[in-house]
N, C-alpha and C positions, 0 to 999 in steps of 0.2 A: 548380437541380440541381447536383448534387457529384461527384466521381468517388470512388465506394461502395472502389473499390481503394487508394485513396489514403487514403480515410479508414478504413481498415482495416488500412491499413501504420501510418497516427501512431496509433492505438489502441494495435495490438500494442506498437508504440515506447515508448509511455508506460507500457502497463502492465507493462513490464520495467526499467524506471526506476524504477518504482513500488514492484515486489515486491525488488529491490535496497536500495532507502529501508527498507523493515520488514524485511528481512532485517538490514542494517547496525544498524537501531534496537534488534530482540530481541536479536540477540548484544551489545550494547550496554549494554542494562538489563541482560542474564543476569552480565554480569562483572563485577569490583571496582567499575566505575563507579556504578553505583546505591548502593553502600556510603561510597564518596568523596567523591562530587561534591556538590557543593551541592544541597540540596531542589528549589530552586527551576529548577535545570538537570534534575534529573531528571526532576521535573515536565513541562519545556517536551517534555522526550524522548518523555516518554509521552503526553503531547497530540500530538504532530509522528506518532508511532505509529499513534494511533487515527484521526486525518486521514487517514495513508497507507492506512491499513486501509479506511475507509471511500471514498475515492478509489480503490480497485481494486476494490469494488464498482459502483462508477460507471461505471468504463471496460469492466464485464465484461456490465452491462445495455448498453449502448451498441452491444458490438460482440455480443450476445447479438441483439438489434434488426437490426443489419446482416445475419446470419447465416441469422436467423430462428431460435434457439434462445431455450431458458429460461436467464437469468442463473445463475451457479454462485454459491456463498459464499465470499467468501474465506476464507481459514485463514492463522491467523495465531497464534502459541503468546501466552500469556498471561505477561506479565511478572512476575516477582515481584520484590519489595521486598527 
């Protein structure tokens, strides 16, 4: 057994660490950097992006589970090139 409060404080913790990470990542790709920077760094950007994205769905079924609600979708704006 676990204590459901505890594991709903490092949820919420994480996934605000998380939405921080994709917010630093789109404003990221959104400016000079995507233009600049090496292919292969942008690349990792937008891999390390779509991880983060999809890892705030993870934590959102988790703590959806804990709550007893339906998971929400993240949102997250689409990077351009």
């Amino acid at each position: 057994m676990f204590d459901v409060a505890k594991e709903k404080a490092r949820l919420k913790s994480e996934t605000e660490k998380t939405r921080a990470d994709v917010a630093r990542q789109e404003q990221l790709l959104a400016s000079e950097f995507s233009k600049r920077a090496p292919k292969d760094v942008v690349e990792k950007t937008r891999e390390q992006l779509a991880a983060n994205i999809e890892r705030l769905g993870k934590l959102d079924a988790q703590a959806a589970s804990l709550e007893g609600r339906k998971p929400t979708k993240p949102k997250a704006k689409k990077a351009t090139a």
